[in-house]
C-alpha positions in Angstrom: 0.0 0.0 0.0 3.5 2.7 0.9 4.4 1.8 -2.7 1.0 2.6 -4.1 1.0 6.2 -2.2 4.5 6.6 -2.9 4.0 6.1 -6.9 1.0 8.0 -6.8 2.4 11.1 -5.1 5.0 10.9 -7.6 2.6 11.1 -10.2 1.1 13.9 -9.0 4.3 15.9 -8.7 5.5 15.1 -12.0 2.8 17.2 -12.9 2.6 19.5 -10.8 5.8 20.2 -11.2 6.2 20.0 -14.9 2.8 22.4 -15.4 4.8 25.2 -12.7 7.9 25.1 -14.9 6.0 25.1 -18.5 8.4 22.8 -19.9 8.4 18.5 -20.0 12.5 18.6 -19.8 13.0 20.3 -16.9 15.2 19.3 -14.1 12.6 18.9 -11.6 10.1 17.1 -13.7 13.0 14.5 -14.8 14.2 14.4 -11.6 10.3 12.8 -10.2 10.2 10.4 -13.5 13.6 9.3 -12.3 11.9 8.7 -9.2 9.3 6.5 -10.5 11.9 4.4 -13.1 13.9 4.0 -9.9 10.7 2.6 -7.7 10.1 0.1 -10.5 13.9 -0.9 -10.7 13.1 -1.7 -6.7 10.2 -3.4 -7.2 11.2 -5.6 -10.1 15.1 -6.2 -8.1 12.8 -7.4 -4.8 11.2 -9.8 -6.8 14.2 -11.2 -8.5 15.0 -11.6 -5.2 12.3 -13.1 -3.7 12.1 -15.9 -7.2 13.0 -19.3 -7.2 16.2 -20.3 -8.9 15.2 -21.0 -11.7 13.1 -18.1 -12.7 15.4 -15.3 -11.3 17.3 -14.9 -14.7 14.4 -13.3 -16.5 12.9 -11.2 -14.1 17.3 -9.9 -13.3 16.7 -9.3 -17.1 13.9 -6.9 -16.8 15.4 -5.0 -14.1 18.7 -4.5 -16.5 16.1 -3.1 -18.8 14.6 -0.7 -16.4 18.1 -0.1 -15.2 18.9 1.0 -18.6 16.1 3.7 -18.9 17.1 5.4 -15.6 20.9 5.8 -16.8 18.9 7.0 -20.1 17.0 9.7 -17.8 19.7 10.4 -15.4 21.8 11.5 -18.5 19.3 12.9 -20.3 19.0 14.7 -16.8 22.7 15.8 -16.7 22.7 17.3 -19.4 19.6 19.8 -18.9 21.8 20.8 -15.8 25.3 20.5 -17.3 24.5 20.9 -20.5 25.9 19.2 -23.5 28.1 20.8 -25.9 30.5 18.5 -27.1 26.5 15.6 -28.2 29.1 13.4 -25.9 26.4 13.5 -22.6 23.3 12.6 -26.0 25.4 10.2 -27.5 25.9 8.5 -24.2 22.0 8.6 -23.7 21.5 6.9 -27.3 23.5 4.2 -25.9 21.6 3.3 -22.9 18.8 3.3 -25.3 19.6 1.2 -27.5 21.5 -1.0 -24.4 17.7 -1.7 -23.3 16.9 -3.7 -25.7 19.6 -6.4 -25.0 17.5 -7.4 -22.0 14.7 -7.0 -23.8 15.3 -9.6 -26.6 16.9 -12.2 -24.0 14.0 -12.3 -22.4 11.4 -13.1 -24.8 13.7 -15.0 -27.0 15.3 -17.2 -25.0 14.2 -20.6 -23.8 15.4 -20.9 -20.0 16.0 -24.6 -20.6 18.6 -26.0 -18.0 19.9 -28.4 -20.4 20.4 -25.9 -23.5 23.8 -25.6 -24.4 25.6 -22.5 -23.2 26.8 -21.9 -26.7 24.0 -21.5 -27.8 23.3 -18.5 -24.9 25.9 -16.8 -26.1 24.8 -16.8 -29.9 21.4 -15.4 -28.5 23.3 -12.5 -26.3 25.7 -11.8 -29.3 22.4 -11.6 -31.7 21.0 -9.2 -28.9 23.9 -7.3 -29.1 23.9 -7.0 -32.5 20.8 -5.3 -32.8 21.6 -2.8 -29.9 24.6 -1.9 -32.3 22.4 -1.5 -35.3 20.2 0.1 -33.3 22.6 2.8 -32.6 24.5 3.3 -35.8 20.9 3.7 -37.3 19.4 6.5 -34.7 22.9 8.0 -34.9 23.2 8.4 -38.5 19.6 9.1 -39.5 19.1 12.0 -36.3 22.8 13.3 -36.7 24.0 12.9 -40.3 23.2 14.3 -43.6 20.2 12.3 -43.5 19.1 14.3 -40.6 18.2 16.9 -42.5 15.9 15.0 -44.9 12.4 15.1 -42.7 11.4 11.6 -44.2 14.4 10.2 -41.8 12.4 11.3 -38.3 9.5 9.5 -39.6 11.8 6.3 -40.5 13.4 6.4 -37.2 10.0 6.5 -35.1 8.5 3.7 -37.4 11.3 2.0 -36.7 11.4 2.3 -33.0 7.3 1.3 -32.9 7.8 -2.0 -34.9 10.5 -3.1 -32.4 8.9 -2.0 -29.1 5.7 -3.4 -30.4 7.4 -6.8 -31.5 9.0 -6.7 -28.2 5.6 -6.6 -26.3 3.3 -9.5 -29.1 6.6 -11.7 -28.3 6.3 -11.1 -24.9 2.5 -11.8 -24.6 3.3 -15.5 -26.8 5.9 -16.1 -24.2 2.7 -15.5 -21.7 0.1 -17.6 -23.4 2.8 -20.4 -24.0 3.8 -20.7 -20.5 2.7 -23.9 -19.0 4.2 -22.9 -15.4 2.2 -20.6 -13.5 5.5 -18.3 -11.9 6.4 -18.0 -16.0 2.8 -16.8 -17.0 3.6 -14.6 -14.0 7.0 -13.2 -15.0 5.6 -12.9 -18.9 2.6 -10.8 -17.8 4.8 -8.4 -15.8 7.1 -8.1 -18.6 4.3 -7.8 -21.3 2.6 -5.1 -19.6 5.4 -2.9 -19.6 6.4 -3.5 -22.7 3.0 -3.3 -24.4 2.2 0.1 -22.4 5.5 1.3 -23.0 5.5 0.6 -26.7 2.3 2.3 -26.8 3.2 5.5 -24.5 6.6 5.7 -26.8 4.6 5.5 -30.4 2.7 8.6 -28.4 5.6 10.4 -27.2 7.5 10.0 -30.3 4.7 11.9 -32.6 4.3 14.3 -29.3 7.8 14.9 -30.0 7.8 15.9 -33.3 5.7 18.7 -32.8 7.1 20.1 -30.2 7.1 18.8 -26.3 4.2 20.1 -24.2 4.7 20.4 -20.4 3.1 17.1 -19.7 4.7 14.6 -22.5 7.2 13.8 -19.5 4.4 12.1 -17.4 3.6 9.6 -20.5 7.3 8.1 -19.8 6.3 7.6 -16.0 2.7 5.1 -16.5 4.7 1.8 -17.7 7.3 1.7 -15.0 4.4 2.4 -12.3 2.4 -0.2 -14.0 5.3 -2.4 -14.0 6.0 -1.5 -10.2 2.4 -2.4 -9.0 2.3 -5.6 -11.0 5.8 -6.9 -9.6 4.4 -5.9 -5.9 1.2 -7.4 -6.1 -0.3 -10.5 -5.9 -1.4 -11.9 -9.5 -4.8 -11.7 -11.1 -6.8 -15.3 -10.6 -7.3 -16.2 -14.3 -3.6 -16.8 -14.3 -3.7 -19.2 -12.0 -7.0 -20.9 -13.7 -5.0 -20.7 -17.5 -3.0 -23.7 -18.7 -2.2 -23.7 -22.5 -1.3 -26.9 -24.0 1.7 -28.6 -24.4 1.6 -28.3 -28.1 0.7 -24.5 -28.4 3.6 -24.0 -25.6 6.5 -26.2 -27.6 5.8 -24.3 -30.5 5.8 -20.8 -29.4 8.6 -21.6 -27.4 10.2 -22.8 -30.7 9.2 -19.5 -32.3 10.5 -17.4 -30.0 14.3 -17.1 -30.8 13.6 -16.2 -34.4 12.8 -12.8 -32.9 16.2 -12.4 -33.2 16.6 -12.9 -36.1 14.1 -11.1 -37.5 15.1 -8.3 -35.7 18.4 -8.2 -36.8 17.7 -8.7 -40.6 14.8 -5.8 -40.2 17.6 -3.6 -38.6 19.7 -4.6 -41.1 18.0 -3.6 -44.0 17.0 -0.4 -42.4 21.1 0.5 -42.1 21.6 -0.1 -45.9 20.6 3.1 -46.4 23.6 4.7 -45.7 26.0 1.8 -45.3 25.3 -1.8 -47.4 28.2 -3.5 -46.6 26.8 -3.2 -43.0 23.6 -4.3 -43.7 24.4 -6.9 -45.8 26.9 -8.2 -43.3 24.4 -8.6 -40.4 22.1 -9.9 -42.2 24.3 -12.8 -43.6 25.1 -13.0 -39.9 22.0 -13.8 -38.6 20.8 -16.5 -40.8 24.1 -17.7 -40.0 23.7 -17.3 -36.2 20.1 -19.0 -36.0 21.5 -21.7 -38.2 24.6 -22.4 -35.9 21.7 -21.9 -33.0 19.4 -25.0 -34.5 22.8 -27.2 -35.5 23.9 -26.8 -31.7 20.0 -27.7 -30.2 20.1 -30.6 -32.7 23.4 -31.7 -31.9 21.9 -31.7 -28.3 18.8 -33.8 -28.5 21.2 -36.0 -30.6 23.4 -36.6 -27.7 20.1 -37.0 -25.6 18.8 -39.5 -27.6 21.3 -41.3 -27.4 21.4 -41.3 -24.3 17.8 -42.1 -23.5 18.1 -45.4 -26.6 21.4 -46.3 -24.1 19.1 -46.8 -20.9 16.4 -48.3 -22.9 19.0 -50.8 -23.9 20.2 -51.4 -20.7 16.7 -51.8 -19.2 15.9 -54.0 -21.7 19.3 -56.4 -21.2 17.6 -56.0 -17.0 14.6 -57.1 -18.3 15.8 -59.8 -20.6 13.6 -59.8 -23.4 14.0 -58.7 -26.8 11.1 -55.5 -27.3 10.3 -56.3 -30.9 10.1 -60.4 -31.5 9.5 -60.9 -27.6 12.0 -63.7 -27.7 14.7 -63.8 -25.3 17.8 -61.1 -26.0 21.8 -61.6 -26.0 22.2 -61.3 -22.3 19.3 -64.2 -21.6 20.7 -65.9 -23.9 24.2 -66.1 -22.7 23.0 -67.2 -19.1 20.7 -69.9 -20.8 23.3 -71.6 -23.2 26.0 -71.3 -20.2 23.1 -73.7 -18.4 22.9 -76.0 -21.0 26.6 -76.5 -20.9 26.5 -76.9 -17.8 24.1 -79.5 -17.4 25.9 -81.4 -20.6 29.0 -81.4 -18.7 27.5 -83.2 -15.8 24.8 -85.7 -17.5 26.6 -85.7 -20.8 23.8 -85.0 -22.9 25.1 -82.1 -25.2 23.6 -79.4 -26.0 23.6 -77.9 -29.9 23.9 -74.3 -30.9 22.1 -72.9 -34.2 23.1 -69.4 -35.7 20.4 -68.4 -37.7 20.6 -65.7 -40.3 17.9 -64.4 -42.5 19.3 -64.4 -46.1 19.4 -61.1 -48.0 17.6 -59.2 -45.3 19.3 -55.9 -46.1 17.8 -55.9 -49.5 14.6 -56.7 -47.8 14.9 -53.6 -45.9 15.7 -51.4 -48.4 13.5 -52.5 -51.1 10.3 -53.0 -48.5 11.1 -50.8 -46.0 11.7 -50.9 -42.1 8.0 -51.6 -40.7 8.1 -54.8 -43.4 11.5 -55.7 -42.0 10.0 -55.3 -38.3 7.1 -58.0 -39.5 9.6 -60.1 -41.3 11.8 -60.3 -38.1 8.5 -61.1 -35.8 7.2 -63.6 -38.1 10.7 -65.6 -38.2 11.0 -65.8 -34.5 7.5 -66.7 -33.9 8.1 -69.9 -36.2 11.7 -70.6 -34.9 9.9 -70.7 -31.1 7.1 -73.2 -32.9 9.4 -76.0 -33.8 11.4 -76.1 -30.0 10.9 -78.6 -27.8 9.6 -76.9 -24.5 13.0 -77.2 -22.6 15.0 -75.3 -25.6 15.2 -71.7 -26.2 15.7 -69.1 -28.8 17.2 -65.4 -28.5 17.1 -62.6 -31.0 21.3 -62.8 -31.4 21.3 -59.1 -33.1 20.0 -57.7 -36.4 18.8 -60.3 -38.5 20.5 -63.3 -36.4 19.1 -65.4 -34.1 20.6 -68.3 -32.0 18.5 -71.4 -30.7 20.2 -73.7 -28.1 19.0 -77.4 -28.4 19.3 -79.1 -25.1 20.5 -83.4 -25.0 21.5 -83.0 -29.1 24.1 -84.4 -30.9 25.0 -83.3 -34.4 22.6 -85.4 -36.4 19.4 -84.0 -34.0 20.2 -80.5 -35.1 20.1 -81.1 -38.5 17.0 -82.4 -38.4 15.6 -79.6 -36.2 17.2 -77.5 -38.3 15.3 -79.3 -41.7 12.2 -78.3 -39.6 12.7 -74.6 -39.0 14.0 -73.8 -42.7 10.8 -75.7 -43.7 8.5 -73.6 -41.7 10.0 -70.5 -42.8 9.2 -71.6 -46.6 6.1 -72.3 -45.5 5.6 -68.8 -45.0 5.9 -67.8 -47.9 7.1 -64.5 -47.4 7.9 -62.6 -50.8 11.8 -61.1 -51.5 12.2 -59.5 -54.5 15.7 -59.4 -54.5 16.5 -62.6 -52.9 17.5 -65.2 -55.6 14.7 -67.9 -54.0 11.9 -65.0 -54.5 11.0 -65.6 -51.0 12.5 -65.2 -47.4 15.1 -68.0 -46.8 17.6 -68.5 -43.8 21.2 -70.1 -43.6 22.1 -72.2 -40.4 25.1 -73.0 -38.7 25.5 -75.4 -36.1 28.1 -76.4 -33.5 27.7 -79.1 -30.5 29.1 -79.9 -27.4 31.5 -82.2 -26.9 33.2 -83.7 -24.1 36.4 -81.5 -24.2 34.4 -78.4 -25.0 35.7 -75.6 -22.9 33.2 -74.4 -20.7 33.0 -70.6 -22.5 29.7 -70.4 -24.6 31.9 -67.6 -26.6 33.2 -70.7 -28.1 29.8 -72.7 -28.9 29.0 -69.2 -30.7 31.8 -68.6 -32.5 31.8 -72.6 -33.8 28.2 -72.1 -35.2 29.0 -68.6 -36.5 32.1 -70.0 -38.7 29.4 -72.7 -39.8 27.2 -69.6 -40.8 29.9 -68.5 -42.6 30.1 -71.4 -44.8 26.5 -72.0 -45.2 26.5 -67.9 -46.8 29.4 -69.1 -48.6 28.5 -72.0 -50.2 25.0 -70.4 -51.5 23.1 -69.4 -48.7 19.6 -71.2 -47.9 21.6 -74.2 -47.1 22.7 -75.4 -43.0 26.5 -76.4 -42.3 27.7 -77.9 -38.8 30.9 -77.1 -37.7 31.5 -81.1 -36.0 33.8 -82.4 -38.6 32.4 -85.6 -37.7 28.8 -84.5 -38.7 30.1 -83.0 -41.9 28.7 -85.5 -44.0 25.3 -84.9 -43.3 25.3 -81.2 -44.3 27.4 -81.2 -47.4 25.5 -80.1 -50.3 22.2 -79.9 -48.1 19.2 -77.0 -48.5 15.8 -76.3 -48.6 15.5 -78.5 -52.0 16.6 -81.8 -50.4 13.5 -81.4 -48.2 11.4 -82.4 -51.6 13.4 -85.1 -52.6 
């Protein structure tokens, strides 16, 4: 309630004492709207202050932006009471300006994600920069160069200044409507109310202006810093409580936002060709160049995220033990199965058999179908494979295309005839390959078996029946070899063909 009596006491004297003097630029009338910028610095400081973590970077933003108007008023103060002869005290003020907007465009640009790289912070700061500097060489130039005396430059500058305080305040009231956290839609309503009222008040003053200041165009400067100052000290309004946008409308405005920037910089841009192109042609490159860099950086982030996120899905899945796709068993269950089965060879000795599987051509089946057939393919193969087992074997999606089946208490000759049965089924399927030789989906087979002296490492069950593999590809594919030298005789020159003789 002090701050209310205190802002509005201060309005009053503004014009009170602007009306005695007769003139808006007066000392004493500057001095009471430095007053009022300075109880809105306060009041926006406090509750930066008084913020979570989190949100205290935006609202420390705002006050830099108020900051910035009262060293712009306190200069443009010193020199009504110093005087300015050298333009070094208006210079200085066109500075702190154009310094405002820095603040300004980080605020409504940036994303305040904790995980967003810091380079790509500092593009958005240099981009904000950039425009401040523009900014300045294009007031400078058009208000005190020889285009200052063409009267169509005033009129550029002032439509100028309204299109980037008025972007300024619509980007601001997005950032508002796309907040899905109600301390955002709280810091976004502050900061859109003083922007929108001070873009408004400025397109006033600025036509005001050009005509000549009356005694009371100083008091138009003080109604968005007390606006702000009552927002930031008061409680909020209910309905922003009660609003919650969607998460769709809020990811894409919050993907919007940062082309602000850009837009900003490329409008400036242009503006500045008229009295230096290189310049403007420069900065413009710049910022398509800046955003670019900006979306290569975010990308290269989600990249690494994704990544990380597939790398926990994997290991959750090796916890869980079961392949997601085919819903047979996956490499991990199958090492701790086939490591059994040895086991239990070793001791009853009834060996076990391994059989690497391999779907033939299935690269050329996923490029000339597509991935979602390839997904069907793979789900349709291990559903037959897990028909033709006996109840105490198993079968495991090995990786890719590849799948291993462990036959428990079988010797060479057993295998090949459980493996005659799979490659039958999978014929029966019939599923079409347009690029495979057969004109239909096929597998190759290798098998190893136990033995006696075995060593007691399924690496080396694996890596038997993978060399089979090998041969079985080698020798024309659609075929099943055993690496058992002493079961070579019933493989050699055996495939999917013998089955009808």
């Amino acid at each position: 309630m002090r701050v209310v009596l205190l802002l509005v006491l201060l309005l009053i004297s503004h014009l009170a004492l602007a009306n005695w003097s007769g003139h808006a630029e007066d000392a004493w009338p500057q001095l009471t709207m430095l007053a009022v910028q300075a109880t809105a610095l306060w009041a926006v400081f406090t509750r930066y202050r008084r913020s979570p973590a989190l949100i205290r970077l935006p609202w420390l933003l705002l006050a830099l932006a108020v900051l910035m108007q009262v060293l712009w008023g306190s200069t443009n103060l010193l020199t009504t009471v110093l005087g300015d002869k050298g333009g070094y005290l208006s210079a200085l003020a066109t500075v702190f300006s154009s310094m405002y907007l820095i603040p300004c465009m980080f605020m409504v640009s940036r994303s305040f994600v904790r995980d967003e790289p810091r380079v790509v912070a500092a593009l958005d700061l240099a981009m904000a920069c950039v425009i401040a500097i523009l900014l300045y060489e294009f007031f400078t130039h058009m208000l005190s160069g020889p285009l200052a005396k063409d009267p169509s430059s005033i009129y550029v500058v002032v439509y100028d200044a309204d299109a980037i305080d008025f972007s300024l305040a619509i980007m601001a009231i997005l950032r508002l409507l796309g907040a899905r956290s109600f301390r955002w839609r709280f810091f976004y309503y502050a900061a859109s109310s003083y922007l929108l009222v001070n873009a408004i008040v400025a397109t006033i003053y600025n036509r005001v202006e050009m005509q000549g200041l009356p005694w009371w165009a100083g008091s138009l400067i003080d109604i968005p810093h007390a606006l702000l100052a009552l927002v930031a000290i008061r409680q909020p309004p209910r309905w922003l409580r009660a609003y919650h946008p969607s998460l769709g409308v809020s990811q894409t405005i919050a993907s919007f936002a940062p082309i602000i920037l850009s837009m900003m910089v490329v409008v400036l841009g242009f503006s500045v060709t008229r009295f230096s192109f290189v310049v403007g042609l420069v900065t413009g490159c710049a910022s398509v160049l800046f955003y670019g860099l900006r979306v290569a950086f975010i990308q290269a982030r989600h990249m690494d995220m994704q990544r990380a996120g597939d790398l926990s899905a994997l290991r959750l899945e090796q916890q869980v033990g079961r392949d997601p796709l085919t819903g047979i068993a996956n490499r991990v269950t199958l090492d701790t199965r086939l490591r059994e089965a040895m086991q239990e060879g070793q001791r009853t000795t009834h060996y076990c058999a391994v059989l690497m599987i391999d779907i033939d051509f299935f690269k050329q089946y996923n490029d000339s179908l597509g991935h979602i057939a390839g997904d069907a393919c793979l789900v349709k193969v291990a559903s037959v494979l897990s028909s033709q087992l006996r109840a105490r074997d198993s079968v495991a999606r090995y990786g890719g295309e590849e799948f291993v089946v462990v036959l428990m208490d079988a010797n060479a000759e057993a295998a090949v005839e459980a493996a005659k049965r799979m490659t039958g089924a999978i014929e029966r399927l019939n599923i079409p390959h347009p690029l495979s030789p057969y004109e239909r989906i096929t597998v190759s087979i290798g098998i190893a078996t136990q033995a006696a002296d075995t060593p007691m490492d399924p690496v080396f069950l694996l890596e038997e029946s993978d060399r089979a593999l090998y041969m079985a590809k080698k020798n024309g594919r659609d075929r099943v070899e055993v690496a058992d030298k002493s079961a070579h005789d019933l493989t050699v020159g055996w495939n999917r063909f013998d089955i009808v003789k």
